[in-house]
mmJSON file of the N, C-alpha and C atoms, coordinates in Angstrom:
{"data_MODEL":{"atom_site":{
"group_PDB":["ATOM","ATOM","ATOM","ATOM","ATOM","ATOM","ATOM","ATOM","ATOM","ATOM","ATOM","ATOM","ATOM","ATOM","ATOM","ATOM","ATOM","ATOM","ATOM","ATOM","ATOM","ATOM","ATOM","ATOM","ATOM","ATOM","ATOM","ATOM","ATOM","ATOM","ATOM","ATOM","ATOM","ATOM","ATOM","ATOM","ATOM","ATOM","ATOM","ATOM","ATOM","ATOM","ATOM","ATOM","ATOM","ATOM","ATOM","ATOM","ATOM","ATOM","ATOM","ATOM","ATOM","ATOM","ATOM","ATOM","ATOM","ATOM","ATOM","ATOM","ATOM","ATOM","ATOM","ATOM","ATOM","ATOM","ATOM","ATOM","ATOM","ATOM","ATOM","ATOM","ATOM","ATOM","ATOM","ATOM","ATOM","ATOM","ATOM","ATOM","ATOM","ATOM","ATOM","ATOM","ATOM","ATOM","ATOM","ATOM","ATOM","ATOM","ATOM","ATOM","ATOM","ATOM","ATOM","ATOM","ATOM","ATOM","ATOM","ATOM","ATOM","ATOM","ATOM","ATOM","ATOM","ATOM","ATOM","ATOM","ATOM","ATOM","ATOM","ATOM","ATOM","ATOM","ATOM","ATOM","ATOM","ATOM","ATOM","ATOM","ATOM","ATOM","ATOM","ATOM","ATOM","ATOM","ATOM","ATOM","ATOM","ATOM","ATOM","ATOM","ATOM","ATOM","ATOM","ATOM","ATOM","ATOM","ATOM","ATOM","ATOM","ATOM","ATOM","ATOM","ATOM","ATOM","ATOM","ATOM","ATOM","ATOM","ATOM","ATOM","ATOM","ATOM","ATOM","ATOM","ATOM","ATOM","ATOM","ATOM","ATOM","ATOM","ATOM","ATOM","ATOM","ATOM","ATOM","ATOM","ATOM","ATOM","ATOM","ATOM","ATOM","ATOM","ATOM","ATOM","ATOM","ATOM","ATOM","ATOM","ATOM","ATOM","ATOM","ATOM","ATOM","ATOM","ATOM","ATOM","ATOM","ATOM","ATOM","ATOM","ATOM","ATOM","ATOM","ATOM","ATOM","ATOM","ATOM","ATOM","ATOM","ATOM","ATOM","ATOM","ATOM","ATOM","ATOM","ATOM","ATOM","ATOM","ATOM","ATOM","ATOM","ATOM","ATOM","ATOM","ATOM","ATOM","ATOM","ATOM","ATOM","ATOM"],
"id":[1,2,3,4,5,6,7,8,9,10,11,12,13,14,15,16,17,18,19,20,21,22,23,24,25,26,27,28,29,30,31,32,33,34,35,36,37,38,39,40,41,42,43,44,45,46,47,48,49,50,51,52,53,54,55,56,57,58,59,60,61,62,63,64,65,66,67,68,69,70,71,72,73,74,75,76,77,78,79,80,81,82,83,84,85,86,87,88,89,90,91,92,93,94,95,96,97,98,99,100,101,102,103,104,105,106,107,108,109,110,111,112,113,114,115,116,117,118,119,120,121,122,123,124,125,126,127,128,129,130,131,132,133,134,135,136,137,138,139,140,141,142,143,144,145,146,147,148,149,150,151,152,153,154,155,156,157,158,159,160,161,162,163,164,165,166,167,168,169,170,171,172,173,174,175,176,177,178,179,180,181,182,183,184,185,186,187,188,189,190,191,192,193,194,195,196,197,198,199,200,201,202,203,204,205,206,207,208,209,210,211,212,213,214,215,216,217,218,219,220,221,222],
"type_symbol":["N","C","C","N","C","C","N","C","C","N","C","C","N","C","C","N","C","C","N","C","C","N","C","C","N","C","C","N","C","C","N","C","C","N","C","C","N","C","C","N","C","C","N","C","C","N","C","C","N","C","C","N","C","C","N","C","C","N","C","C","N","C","C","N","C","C","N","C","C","N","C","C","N","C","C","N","C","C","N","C","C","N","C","C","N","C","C","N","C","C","N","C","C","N","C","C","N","C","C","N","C","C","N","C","C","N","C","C","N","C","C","N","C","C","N","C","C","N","C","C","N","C","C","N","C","C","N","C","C","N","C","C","N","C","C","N","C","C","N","C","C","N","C","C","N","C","C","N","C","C","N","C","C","N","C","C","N","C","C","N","C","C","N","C","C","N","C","C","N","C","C","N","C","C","N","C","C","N","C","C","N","C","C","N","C","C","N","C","C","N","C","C","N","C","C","N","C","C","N","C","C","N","C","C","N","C","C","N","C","C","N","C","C","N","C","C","N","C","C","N","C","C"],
"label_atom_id":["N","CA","C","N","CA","C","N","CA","C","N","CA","C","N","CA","C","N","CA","C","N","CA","C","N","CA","C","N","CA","C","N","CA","C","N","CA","C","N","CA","C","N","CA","C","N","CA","C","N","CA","C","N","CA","C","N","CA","C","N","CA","C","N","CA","C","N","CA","C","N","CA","C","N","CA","C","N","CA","C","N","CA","C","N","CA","C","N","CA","C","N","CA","C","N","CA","C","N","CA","C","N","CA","C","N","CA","C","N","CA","C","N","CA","C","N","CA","C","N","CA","C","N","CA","C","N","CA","C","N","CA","C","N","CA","C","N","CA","C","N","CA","C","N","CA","C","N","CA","C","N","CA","C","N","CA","C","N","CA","C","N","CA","C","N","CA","C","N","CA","C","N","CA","C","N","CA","C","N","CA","C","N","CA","C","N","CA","C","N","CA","C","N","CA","C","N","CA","C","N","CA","C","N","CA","C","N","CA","C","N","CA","C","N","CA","C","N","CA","C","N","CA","C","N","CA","C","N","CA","C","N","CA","C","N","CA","C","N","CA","C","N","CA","C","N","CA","C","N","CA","C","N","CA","C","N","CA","C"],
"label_alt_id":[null,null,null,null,null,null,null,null,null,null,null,null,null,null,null,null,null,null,null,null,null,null,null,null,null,null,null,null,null,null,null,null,null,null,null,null,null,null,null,null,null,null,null,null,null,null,null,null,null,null,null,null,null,null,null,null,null,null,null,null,null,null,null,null,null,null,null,null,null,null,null,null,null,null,null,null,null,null,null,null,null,null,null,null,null,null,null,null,null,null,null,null,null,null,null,null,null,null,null,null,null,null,null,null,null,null,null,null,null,null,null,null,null,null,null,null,null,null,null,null,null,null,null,null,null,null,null,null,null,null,null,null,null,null,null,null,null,null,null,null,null,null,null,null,null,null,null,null,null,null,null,null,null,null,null,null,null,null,null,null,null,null,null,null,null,null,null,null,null,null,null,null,null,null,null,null,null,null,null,null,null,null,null,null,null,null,null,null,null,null,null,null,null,null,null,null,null,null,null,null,null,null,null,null,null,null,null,null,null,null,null,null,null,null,null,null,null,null,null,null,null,null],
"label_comp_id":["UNK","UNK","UNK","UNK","UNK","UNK","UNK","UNK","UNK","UNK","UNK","UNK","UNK","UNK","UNK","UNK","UNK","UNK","UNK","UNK","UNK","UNK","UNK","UNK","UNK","UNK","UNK","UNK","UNK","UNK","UNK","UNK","UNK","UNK","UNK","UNK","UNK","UNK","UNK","UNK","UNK","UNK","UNK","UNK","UNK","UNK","UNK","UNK","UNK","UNK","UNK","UNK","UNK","UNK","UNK","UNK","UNK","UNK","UNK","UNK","UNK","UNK","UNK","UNK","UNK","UNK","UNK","UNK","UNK","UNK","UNK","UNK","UNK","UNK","UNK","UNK","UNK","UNK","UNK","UNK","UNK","UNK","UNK","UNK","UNK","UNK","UNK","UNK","UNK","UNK","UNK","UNK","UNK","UNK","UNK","UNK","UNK","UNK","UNK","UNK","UNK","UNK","UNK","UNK","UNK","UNK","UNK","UNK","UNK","UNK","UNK","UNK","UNK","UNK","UNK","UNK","UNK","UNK","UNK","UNK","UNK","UNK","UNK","UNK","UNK","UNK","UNK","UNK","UNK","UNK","UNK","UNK","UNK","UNK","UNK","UNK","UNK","UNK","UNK","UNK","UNK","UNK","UNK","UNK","UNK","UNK","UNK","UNK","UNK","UNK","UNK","UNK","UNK","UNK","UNK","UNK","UNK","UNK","UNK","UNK","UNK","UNK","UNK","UNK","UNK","UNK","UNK","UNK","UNK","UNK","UNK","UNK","UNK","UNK","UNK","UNK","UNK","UNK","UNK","UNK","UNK","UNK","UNK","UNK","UNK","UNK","UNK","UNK","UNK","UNK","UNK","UNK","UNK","UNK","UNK","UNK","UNK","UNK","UNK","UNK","UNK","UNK","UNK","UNK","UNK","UNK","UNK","UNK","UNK","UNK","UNK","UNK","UNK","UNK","UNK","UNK","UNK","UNK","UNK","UNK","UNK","UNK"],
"label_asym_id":["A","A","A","A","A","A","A","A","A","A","A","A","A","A","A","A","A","A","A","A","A","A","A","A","A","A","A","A","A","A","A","A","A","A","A","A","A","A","A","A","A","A","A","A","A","A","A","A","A","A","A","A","A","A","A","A","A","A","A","A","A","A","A","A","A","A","A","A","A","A","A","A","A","A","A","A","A","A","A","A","A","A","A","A","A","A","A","A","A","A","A","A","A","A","A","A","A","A","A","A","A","A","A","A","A","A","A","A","A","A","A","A","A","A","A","A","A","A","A","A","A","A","A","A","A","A","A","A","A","A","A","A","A","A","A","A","A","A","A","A","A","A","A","A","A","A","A","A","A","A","A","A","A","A","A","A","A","A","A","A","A","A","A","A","A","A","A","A","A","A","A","A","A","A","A","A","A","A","A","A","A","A","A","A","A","A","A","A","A","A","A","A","A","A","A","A","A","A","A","A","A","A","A","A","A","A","A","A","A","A","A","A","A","A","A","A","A","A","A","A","A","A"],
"label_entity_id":["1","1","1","1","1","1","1","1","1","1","1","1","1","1","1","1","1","1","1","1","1","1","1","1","1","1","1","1","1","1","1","1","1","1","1","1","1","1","1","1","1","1","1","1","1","1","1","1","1","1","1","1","1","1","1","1","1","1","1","1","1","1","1","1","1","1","1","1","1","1","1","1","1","1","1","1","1","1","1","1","1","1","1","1","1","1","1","1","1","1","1","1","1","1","1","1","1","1","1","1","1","1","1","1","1","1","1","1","1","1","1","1","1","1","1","1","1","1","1","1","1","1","1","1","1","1","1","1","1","1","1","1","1","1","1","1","1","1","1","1","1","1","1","1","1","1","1","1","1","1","1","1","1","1","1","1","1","1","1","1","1","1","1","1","1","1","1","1","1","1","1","1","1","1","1","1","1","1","1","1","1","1","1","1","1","1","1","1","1","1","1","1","1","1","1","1","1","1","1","1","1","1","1","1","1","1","1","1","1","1","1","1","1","1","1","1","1","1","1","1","1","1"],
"label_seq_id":[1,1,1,2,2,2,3,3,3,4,4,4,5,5,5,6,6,6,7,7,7,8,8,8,9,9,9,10,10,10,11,11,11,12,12,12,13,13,13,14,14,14,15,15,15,16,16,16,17,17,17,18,18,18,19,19,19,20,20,20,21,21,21,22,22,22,23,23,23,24,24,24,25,25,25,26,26,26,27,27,27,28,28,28,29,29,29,30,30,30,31,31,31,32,32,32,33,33,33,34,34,34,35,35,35,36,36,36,37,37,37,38,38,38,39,39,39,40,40,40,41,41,41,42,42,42,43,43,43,44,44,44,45,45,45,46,46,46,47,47,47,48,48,48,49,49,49,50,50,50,51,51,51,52,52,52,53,53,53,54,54,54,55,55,55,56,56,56,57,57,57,58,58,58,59,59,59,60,60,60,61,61,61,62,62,62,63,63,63,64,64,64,65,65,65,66,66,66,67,67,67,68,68,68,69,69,69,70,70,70,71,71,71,72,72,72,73,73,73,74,74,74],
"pdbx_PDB_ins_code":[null,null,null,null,null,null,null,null,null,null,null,null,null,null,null,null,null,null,null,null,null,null,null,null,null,null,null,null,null,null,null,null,null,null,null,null,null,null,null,null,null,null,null,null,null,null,null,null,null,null,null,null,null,null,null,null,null,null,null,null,null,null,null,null,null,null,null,null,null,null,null,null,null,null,null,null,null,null,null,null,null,null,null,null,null,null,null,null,null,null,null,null,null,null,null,null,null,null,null,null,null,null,null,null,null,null,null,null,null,null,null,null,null,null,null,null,null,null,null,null,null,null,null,null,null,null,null,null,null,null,null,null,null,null,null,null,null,null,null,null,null,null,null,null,null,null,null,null,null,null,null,null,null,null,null,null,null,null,null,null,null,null,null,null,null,null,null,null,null,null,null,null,null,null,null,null,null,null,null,null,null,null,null,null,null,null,null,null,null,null,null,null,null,null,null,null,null,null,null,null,null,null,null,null,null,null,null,null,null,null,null,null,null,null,null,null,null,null,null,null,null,null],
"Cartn_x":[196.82,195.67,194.409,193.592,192.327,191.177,191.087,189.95,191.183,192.243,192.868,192.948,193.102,192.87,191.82,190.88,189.105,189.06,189.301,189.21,189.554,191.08,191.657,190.804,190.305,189.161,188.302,187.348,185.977,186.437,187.772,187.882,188.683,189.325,189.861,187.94,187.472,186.172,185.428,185.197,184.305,184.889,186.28,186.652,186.26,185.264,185.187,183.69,182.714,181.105,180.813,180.477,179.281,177.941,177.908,176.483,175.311,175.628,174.817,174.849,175.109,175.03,173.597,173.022,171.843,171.657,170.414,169.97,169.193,168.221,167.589,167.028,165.387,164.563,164.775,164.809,164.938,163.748,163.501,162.915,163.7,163.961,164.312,163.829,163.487,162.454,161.333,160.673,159.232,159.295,160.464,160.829,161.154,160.997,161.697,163.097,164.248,165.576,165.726,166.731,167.238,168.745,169.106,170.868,170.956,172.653,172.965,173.109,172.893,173.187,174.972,175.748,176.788,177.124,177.418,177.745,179.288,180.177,180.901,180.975,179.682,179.389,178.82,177.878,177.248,178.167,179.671,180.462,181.104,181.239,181.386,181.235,182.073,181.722,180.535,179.73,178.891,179.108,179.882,180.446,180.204,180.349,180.652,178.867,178.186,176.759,175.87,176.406,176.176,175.936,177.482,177.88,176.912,176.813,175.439,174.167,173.934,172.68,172.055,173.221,173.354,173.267,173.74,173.766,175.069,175.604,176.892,176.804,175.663,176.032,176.407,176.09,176.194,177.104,177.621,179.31,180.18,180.285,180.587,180.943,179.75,180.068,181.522,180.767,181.722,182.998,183.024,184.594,185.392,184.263,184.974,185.443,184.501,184.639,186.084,186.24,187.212,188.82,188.646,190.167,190.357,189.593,189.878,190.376,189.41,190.584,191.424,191.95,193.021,194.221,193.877,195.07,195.142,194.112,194.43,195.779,195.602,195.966,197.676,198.053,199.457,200.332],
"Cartn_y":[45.775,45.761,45.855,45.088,44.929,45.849,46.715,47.939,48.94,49.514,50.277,50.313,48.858,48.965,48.768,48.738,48.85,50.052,50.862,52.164,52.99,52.434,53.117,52.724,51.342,50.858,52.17,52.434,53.018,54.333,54.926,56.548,56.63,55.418,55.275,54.675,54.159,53.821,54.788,55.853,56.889,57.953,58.048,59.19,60.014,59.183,59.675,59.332,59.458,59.251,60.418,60.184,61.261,61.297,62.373,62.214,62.752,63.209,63.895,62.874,62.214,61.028,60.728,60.313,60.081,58.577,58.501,56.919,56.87,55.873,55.716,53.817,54.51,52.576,51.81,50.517,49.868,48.25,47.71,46.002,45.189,43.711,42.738,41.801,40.785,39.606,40.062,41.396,41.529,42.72,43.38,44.145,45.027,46.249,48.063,47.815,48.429,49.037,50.302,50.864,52.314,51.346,51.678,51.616,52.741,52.609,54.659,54.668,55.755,55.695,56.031,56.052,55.82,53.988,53.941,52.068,52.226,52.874,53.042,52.951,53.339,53.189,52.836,51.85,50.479,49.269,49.635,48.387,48.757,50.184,49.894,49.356,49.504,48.206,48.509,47.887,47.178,48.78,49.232,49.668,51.341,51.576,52.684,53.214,52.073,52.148,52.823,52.179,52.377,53.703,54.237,55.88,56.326,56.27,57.329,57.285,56.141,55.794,56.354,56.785,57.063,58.674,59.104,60.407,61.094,62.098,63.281,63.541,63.57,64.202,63.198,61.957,60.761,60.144,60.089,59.415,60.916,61.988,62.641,62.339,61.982,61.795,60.661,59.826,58.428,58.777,59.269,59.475,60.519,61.396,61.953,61.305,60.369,59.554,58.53,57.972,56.849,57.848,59.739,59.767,60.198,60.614,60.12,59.505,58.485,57.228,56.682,56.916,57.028,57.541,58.689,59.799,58.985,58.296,57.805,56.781,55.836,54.871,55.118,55.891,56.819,56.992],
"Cartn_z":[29.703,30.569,29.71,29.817,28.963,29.109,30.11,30.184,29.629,29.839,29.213,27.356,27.115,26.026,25.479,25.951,25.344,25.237,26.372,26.057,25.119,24.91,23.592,22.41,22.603,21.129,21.164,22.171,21.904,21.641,22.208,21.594,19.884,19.947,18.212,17.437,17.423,17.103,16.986,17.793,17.752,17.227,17.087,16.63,15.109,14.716,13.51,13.023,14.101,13.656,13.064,11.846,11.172,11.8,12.712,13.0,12.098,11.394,9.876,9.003,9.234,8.343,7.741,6.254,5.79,6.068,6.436,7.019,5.586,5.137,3.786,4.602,4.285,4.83,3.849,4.294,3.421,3.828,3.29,3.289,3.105,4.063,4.405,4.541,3.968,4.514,5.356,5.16,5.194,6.656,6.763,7.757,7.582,7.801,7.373,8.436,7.527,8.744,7.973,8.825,8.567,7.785,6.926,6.998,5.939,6.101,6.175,4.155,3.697,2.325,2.03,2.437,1.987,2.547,1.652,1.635,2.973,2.856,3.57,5.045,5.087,6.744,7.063,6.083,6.467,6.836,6.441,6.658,8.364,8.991,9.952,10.716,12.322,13.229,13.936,14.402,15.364,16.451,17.278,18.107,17.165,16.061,14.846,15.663,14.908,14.442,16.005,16.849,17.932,18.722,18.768,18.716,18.173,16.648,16.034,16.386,16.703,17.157,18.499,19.256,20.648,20.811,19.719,19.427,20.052,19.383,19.549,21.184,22.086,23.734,24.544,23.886,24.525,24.513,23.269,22.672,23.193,23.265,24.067,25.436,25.971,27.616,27.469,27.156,26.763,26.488,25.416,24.932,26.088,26.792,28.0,29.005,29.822,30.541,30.184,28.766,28.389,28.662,28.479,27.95,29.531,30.544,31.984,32.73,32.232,33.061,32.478,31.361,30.539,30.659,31.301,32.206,33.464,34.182,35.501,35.45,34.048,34.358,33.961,33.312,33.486,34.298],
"occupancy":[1.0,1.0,1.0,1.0,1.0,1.0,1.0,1.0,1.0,1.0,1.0,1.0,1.0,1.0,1.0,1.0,1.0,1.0,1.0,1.0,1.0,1.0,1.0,1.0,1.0,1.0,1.0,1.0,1.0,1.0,1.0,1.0,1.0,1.0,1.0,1.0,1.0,1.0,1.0,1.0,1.0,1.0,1.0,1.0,1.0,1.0,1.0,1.0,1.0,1.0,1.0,1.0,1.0,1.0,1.0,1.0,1.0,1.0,1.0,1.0,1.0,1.0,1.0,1.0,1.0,1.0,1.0,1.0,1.0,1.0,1.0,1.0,1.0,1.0,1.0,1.0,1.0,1.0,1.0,1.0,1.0,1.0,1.0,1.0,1.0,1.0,1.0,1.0,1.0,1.0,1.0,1.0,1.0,1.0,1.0,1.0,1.0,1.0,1.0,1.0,1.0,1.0,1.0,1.0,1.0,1.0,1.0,1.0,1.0,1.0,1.0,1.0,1.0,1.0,1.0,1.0,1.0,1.0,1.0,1.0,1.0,1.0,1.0,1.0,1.0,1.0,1.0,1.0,1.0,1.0,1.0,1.0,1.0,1.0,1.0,1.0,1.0,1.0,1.0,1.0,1.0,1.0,1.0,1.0,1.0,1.0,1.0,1.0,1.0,1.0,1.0,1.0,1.0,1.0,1.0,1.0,1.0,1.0,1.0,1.0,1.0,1.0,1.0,1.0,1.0,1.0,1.0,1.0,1.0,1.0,1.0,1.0,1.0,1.0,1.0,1.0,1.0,1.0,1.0,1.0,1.0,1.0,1.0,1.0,1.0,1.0,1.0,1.0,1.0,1.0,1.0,1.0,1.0,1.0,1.0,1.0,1.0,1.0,1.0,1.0,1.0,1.0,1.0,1.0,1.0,1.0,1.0,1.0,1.0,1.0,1.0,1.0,1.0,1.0,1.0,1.0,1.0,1.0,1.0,1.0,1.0,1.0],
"B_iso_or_equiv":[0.0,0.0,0.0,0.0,0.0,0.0,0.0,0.0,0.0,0.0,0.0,0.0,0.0,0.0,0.0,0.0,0.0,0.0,0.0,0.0,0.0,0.0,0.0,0.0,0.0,0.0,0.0,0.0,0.0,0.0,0.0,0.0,0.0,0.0,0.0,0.0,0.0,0.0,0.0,0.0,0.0,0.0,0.0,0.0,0.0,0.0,0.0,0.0,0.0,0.0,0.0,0.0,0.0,0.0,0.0,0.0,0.0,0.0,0.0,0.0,0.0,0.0,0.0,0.0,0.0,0.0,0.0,0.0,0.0,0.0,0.0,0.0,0.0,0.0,0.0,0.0,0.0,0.0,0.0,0.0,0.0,0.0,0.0,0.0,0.0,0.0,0.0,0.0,0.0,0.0,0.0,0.0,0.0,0.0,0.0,0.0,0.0,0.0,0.0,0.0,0.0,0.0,0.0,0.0,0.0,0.0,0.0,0.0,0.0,0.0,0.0,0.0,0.0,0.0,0.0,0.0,0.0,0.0,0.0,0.0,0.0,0.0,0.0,0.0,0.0,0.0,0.0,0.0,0.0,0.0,0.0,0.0,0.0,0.0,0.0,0.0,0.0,0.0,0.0,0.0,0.0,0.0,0.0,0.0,0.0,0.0,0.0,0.0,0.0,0.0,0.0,0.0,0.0,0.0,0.0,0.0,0.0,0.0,0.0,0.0,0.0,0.0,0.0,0.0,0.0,0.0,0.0,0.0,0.0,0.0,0.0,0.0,0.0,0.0,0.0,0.0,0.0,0.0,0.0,0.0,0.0,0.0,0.0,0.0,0.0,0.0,0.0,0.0,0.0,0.0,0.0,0.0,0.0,0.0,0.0,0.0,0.0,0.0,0.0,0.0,0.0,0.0,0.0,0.0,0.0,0.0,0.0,0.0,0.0,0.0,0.0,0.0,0.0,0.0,0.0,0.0,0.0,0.0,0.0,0.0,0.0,0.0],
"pdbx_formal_charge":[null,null,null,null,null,null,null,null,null,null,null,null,null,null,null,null,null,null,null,null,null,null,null,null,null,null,null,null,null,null,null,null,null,null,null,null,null,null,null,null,null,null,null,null,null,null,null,null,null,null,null,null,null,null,null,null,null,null,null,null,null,null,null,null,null,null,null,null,null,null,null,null,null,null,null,null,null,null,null,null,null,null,null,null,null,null,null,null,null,null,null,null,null,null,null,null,null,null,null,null,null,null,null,null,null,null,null,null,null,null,null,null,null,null,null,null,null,null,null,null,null,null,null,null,null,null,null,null,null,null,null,null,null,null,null,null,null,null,null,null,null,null,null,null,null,null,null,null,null,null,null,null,null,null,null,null,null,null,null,null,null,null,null,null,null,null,null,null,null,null,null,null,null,null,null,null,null,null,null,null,null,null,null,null,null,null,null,null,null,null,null,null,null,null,null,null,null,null,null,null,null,null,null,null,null,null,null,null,null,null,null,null,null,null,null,null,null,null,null,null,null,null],
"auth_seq_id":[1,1,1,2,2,2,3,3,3,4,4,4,5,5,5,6,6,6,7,7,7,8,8,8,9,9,9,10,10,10,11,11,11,12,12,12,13,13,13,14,14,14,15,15,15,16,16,16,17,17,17,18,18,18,19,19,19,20,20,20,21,21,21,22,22,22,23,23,23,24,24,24,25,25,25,26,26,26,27,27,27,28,28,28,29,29,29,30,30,30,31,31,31,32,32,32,33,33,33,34,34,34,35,35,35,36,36,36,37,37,37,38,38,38,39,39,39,40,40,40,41,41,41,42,42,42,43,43,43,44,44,44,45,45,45,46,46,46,47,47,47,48,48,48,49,49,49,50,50,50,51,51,51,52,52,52,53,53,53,54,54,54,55,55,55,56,56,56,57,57,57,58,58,58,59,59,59,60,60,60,61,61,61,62,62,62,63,63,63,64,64,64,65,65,65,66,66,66,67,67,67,68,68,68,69,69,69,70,70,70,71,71,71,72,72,72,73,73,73,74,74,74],
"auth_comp_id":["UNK","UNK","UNK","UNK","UNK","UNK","UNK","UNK","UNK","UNK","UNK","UNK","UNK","UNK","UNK","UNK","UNK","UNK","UNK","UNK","UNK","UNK","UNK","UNK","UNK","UNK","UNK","UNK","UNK","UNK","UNK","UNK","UNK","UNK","UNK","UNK","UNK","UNK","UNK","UNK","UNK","UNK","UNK","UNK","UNK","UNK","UNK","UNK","UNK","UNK","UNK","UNK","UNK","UNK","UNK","UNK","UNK","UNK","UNK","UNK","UNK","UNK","UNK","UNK","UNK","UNK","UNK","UNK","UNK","UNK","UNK","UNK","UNK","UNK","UNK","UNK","UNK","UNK","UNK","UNK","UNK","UNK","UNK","UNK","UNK","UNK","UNK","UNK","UNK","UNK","UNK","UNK","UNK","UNK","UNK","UNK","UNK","UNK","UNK","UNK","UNK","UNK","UNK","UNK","UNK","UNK","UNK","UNK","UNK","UNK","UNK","UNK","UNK","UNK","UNK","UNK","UNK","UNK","UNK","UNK","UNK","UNK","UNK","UNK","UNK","UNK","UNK","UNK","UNK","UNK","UNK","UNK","UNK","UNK","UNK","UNK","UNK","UNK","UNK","UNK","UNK","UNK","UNK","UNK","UNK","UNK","UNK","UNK","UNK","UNK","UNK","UNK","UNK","UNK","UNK","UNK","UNK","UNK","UNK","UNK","UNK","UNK","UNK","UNK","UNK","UNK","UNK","UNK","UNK","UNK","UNK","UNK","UNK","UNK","UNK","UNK","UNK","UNK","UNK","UNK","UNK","UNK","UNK","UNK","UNK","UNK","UNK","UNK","UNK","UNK","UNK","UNK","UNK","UNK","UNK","UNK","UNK","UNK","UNK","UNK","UNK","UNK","UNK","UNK","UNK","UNK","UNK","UNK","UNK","UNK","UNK","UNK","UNK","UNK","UNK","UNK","UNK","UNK","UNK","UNK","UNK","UNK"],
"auth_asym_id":["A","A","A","A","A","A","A","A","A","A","A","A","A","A","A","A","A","A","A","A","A","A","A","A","A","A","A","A","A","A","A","A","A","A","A","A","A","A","A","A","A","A","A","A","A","A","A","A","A","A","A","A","A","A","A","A","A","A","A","A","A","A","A","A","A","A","A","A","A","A","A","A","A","A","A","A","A","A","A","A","A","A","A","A","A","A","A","A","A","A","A","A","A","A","A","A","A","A","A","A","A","A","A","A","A","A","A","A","A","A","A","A","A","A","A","A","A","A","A","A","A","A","A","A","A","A","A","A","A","A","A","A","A","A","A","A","A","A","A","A","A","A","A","A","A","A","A","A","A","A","A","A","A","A","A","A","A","A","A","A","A","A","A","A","A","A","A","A","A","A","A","A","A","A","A","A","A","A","A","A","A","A","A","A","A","A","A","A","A","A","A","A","A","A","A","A","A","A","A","A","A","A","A","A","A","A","A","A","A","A","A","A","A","A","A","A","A","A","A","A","A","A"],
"auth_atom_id":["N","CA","C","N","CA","C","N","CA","C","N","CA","C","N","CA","C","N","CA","C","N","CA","C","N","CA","C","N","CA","C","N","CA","C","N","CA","C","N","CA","C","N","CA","C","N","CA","C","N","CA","C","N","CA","C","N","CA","C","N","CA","C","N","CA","C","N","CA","C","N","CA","C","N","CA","C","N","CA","C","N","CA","C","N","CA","C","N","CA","C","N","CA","C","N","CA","C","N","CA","C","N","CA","C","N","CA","C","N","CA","C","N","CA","C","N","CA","C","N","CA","C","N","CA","C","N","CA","C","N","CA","C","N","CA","C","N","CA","C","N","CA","C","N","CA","C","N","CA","C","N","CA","C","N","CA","C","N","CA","C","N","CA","C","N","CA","C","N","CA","C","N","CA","C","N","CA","C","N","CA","C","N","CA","C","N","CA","C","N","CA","C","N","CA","C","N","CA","C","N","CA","C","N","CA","C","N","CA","C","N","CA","C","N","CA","C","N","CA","C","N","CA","C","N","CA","C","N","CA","C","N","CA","C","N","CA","C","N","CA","C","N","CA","C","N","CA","C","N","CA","C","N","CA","C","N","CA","C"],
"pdbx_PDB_model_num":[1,1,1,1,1,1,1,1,1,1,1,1,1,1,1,1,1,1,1,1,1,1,1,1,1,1,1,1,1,1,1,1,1,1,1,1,1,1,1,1,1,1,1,1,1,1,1,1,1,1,1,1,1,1,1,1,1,1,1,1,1,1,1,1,1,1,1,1,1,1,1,1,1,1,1,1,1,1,1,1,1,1,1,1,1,1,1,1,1,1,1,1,1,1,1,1,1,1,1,1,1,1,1,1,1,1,1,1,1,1,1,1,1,1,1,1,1,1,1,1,1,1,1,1,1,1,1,1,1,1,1,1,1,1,1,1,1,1,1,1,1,1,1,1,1,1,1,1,1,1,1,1,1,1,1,1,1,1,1,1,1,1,1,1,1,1,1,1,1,1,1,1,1,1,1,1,1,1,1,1,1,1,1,1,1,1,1,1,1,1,1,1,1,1,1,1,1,1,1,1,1,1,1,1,1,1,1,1,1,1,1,1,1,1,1,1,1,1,1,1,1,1]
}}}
């Protein structure tokens, strides 16, 4: 089932955000970004970057909400 297993994506995906993580600016073709100073977690996914960005109460809710209906679907 394809929402069952998304779900399992976003709680295996999040299970492991550093939210202490060090950001460090940088220039791009004439543009400031944040990306993180360990190279390691600049290669995460799309979905990784997200979580942190969203912050620990938020990916919280989420990951609460995902292992919910997770039990529902049991």
């Amino acid at each position: 089932m394809l929402i069952k297993r998304r779900l399992e994506e976003i709680l295996n995906i999040t299970a492991d955000v550093d939210y202490a993580a060090e950001l460090m600016e940088t220039e791009w073709k004439g543009k400031k970004w944040k990306v993180f100073v360990n190279p390691l977690y600049e290669k995460k996914s799309k979905e990784w970057k997200i979580a942190f960005r969203a912050g620990k109460p938020v990916t919280d809710a989420v990951r609460t909400a995902a292992e919910k209906w997770l039990k529902e679907f049991k």
